[in-house]
C-alpha positions in Angstrom: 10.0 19.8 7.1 11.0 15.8 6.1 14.1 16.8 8.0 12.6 17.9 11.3 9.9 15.4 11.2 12.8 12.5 11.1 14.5 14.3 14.1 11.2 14.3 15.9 10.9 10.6 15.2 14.3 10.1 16.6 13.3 12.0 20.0 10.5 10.1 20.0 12.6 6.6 19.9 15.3 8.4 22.1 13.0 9.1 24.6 11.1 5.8 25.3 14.4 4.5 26.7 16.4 8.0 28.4 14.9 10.5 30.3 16.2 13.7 28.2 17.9 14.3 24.5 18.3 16.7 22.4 16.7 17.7 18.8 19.6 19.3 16.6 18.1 20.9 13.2 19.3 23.9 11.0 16.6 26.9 9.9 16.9 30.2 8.4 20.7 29.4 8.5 21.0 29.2 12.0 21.8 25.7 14.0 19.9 24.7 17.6 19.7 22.3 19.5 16.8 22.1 21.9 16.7 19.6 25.0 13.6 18.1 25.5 12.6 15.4 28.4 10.4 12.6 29.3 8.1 14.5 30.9 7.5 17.5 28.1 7.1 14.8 25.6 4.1 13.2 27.8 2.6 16.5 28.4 2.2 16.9 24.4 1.5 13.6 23.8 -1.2 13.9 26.6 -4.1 14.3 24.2 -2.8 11.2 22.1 -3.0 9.1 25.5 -6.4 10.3 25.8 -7.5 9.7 22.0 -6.1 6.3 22.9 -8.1 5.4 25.9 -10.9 6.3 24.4 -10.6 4.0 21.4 -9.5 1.2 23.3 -12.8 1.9 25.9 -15.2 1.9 22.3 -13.4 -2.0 21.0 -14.3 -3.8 24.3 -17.9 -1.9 24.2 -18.5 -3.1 20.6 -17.1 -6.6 21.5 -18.9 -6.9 24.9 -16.2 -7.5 27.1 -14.5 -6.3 29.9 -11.0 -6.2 31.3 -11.8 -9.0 33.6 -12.7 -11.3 30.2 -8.8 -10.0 28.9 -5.9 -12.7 29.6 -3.2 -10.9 28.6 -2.4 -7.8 27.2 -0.1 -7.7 23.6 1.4 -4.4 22.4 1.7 -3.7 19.3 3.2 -1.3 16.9 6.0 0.7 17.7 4.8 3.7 19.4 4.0 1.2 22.1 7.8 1.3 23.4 6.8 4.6 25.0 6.3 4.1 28.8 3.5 6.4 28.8 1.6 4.3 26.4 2.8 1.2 28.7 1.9 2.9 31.8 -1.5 3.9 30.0 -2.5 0.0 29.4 -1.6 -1.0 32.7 -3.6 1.6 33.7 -6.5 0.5 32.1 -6.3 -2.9 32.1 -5.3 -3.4 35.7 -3.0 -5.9 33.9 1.0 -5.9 33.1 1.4 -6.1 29.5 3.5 -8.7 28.2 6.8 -7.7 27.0 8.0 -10.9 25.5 6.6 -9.9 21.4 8.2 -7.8 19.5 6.0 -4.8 18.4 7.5 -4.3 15.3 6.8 -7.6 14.0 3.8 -8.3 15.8 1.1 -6.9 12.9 3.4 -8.7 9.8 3.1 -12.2 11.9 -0.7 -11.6 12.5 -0.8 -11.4 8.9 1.0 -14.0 8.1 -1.2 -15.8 10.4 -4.1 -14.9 8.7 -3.3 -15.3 5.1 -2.1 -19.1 6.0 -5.7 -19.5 7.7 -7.4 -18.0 4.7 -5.8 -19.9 1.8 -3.5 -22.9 3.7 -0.1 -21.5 2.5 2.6 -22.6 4.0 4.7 -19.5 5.2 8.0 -19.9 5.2 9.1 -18.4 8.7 10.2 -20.2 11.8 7.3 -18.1 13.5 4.0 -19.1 11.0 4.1 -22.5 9.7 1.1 -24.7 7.8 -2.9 -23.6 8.6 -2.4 -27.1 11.0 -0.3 -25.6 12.8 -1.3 -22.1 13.6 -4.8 -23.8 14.5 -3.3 -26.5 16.9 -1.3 -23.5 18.5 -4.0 -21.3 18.9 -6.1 -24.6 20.5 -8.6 -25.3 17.9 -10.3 -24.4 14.5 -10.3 -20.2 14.0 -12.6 -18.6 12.1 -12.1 -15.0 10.4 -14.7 -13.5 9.2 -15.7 -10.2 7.9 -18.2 -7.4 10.2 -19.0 -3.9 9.4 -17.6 -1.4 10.6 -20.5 1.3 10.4 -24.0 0.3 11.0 -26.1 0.6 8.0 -29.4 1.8 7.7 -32.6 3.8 6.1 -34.1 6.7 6.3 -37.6 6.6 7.4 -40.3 9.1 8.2 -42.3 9.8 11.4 -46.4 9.0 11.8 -46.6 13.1 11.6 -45.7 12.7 8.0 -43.2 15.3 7.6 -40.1 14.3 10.3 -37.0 11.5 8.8 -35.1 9.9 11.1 -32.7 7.3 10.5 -33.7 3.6 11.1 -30.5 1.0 11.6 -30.8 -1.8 9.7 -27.6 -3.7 10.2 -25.7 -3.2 13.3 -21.9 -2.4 13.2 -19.7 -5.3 13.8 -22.4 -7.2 12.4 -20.9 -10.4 10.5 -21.1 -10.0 6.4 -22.7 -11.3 4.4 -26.0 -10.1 6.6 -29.9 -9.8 5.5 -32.8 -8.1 7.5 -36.1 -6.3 7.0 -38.8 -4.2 8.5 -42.5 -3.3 7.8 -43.5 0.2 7.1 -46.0 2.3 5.5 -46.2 4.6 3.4 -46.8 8.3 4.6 -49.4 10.0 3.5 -52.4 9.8 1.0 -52.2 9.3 -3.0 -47.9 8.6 -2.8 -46.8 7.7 -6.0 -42.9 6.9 -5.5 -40.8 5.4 -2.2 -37.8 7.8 -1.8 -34.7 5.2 -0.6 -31.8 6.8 1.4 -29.3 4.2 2.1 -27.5 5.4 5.1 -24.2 4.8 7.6 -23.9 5.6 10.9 -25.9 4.6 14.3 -27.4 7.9 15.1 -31.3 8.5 15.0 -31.1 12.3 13.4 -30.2 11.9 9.7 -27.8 14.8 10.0 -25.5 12.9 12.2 -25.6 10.0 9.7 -24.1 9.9 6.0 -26.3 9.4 2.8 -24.1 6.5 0.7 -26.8 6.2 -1.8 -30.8 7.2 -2.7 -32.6 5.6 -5.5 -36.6 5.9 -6.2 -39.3 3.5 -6.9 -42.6 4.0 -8.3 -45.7 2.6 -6.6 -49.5 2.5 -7.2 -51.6 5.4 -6.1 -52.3 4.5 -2.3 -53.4 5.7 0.6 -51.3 6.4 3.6 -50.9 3.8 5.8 -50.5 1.3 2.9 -47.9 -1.2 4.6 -44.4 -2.1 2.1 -41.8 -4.5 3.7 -38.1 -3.0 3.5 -35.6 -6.4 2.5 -32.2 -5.0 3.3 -28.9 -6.7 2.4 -25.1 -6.2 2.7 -22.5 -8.5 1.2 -18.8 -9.4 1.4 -17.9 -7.1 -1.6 -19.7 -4.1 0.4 -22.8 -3.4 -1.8 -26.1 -2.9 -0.6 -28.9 -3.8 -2.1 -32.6 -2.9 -0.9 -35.5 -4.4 -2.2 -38.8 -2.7 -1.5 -42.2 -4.9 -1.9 -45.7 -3.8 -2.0 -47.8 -6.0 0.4 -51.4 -4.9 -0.9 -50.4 -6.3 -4.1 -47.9 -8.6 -2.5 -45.2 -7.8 -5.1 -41.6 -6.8 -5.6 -41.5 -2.6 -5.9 -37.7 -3.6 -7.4 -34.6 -3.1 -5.5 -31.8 -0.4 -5.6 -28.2 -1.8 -5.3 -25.4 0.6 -4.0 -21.5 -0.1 -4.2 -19.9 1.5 -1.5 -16.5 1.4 -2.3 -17.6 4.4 -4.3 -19.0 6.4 -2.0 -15.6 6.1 0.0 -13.2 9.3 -0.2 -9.8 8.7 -0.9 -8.5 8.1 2.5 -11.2 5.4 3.2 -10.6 3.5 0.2 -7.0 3.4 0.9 -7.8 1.9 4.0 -10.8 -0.2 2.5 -7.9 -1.6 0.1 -5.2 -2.4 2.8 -8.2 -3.9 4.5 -8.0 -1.9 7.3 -11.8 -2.4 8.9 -14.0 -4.7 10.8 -12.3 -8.5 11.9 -13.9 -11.1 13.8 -12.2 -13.7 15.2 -13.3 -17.1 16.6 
C-alpha cells in the first residue's frame, strides 16, 4: 500500500507539468502499468477542488473581506503546482497568482518570519533576517496574535422552562485572551443548583454544538426569574473559566474552570501542538 501510495504521489507531481504518464506497480505477482492523463486526474480530484473553494469562500467570510480587498494571490504548499488548483484560484479570485515563491518553502519562511517576530531571533537565512527587518519589509510594526478558532459558548434554557439552546459567548476568530458576560435567570421556582455546560460551536441547537465541559453550583432556594450574571472567560493557554454570581445577594456563586486541551481527541491535539489554529495578523 506505501508502495502505490508513493507511485500515486509521483503521478501526481508527473502530471502538474505533462499531460499523461503512467503508474507502474506489481500485485498478486502480476506487473501493470496504467496510463493516466490530466484530465482523469482532475475529474477525481474534482471533489478536492470543490472542498477547496469552499474553505477558501469560509476564510474571507470570517475575516470580512472580499476579493476586491486581496492584492495578490500566494500559493502555497506543494499540491498548488497542479494547474487545476492554479486555474481554481484564478478562478476565484479574478486575480493571477503570483508565481515568483516557491511553495515548498513558502510555510518554513512564514515561520521563520514569525518566530523572529515573536522572540527577536536572528534567523540565519538570506530570506528572514533580525525582527527590524522583517517589520521594515513588511512596512511597519506586525502584530500576531492568537483568535479562536470555534466560538465558545453556554447552554441556556428557554422562558418555557424546559427547551436548551446554546448561547455564544465568545465569537470565533475572536482575539485571546477575551472576557464577556450576560444576565439570565434562573428557570423555574425553588432551583437549588445552576447546571453549566461549556460549549463549542456557533449553532443555536445544542446537538449541533459540542459539550467541552459541565460543572454545577449550588444556589439559595429562589424563585424563578431570580436574575444571575454569567462572567465568561477564555485565555491564551485555552482554559475556560465561568464564573456565575447571584445578584439578589450580589455574590460570587463560584466559577468552574475547564482545560480544553483535554477535551481535544488525538488528532486535535496533534494539531493544537503544531499550532495549527486561529492567527491574526496586523
Amino acid at each position: 500500500m506505501a508502495s502505490l501510495r508513493e507511485k500515486a504521489e509521483f503521478a501526481k507531481k508527473a502530471l502538474s507539468t505533462v499531460p499523461k504518464t503512467n503508474v507502474q506497480f506489481s500485485a498478486n505477482d502480476q506487473h501493470y502499468r496504467v496510463p493516466l492523463t490530466r484530465e482523469e486526474f482532475n475529474e477525481v480530484t474534482q471533489s478536492l477542488m470543490v472542498r477547496t473553494q469552499e474553505l477558501v469562500a469560509d476564510v474571507l467570510e470570517a475575516s470580512k473581506l472580499t476579493w476586491d480587498d486581496i492584492d495578490k494571490v500566494l500559493l502555497v504548499g506543494g499540491s498548488t503546482r497542479m494547474p487545476a488548483v492554479r486555474e481554481l484560484v484564478e478562478q476565484m479570485s479574478g486575480k493571477s497568482p503570483e508565481l515568483d515563491v516557491n511553495p515548498d518553502e513558502a510555510v518554513a519562511l512564514g515561520a521563520a518570519i514569525q518566530a523572529t517576530l515573536e522572540g527577536d531571533i536572528e534567523v540565519s537565512t538570506e530570506q528572514v533576517g533580525s525582527k527590524a527587518t522583517v517589520e521594515s519589509f513588511l512596512g511597519g510594526p506586525v502584530h500576531i496574535s492568537d483568535v479562536t478558532s470555534q466560538a465558545l459558548g453556554v447552554i441556556l434554557i428557554e422562558a418555557d422552562g424546559v427547551t436548551e439552546f446554546n448561547q455564544v459567548m465568545i465569537e470565533r476568530n475572536t482575539k485571546v485572551p477575551a472576557k464577556t458576560e450576560l444576565k439570565t435567570k434562573t428557570a423555574y421556582d425553588r432551583q437549588t443548583a445552576v447546571h453549566v455546560k461549556v460549549t463549542q460551536g456557533d449553532e443555536r441547537d445544542p446537538q449541533n454544538v459540542t459539550i467541552v465541559g459541565e460543572g454545577q453550583l449550588e444556589i439559595p432556594v429562589y424563585p424563578k426569574g431570580s436574575p444571575l450574571r454569567v462572567s465568561y472567560e477564555y485565555d491564551v493557554d485555552q482554559t475556560v473559566v465561568v464564573e456565575v454570581y447571584d445578584l439578589t445577594a450580589n455574590k460570587s456563586l463560584g466559577t468552574i474552570k475547564i482545560e480544553r486541551v483535554a477535551n481535544l481527541g488525538e488528532g486535535e491535539l496533534g494539531e493544537m501542538e503544531q499550532k495549527i489554529g486561529g492567527m491574526q495578523i496586523n
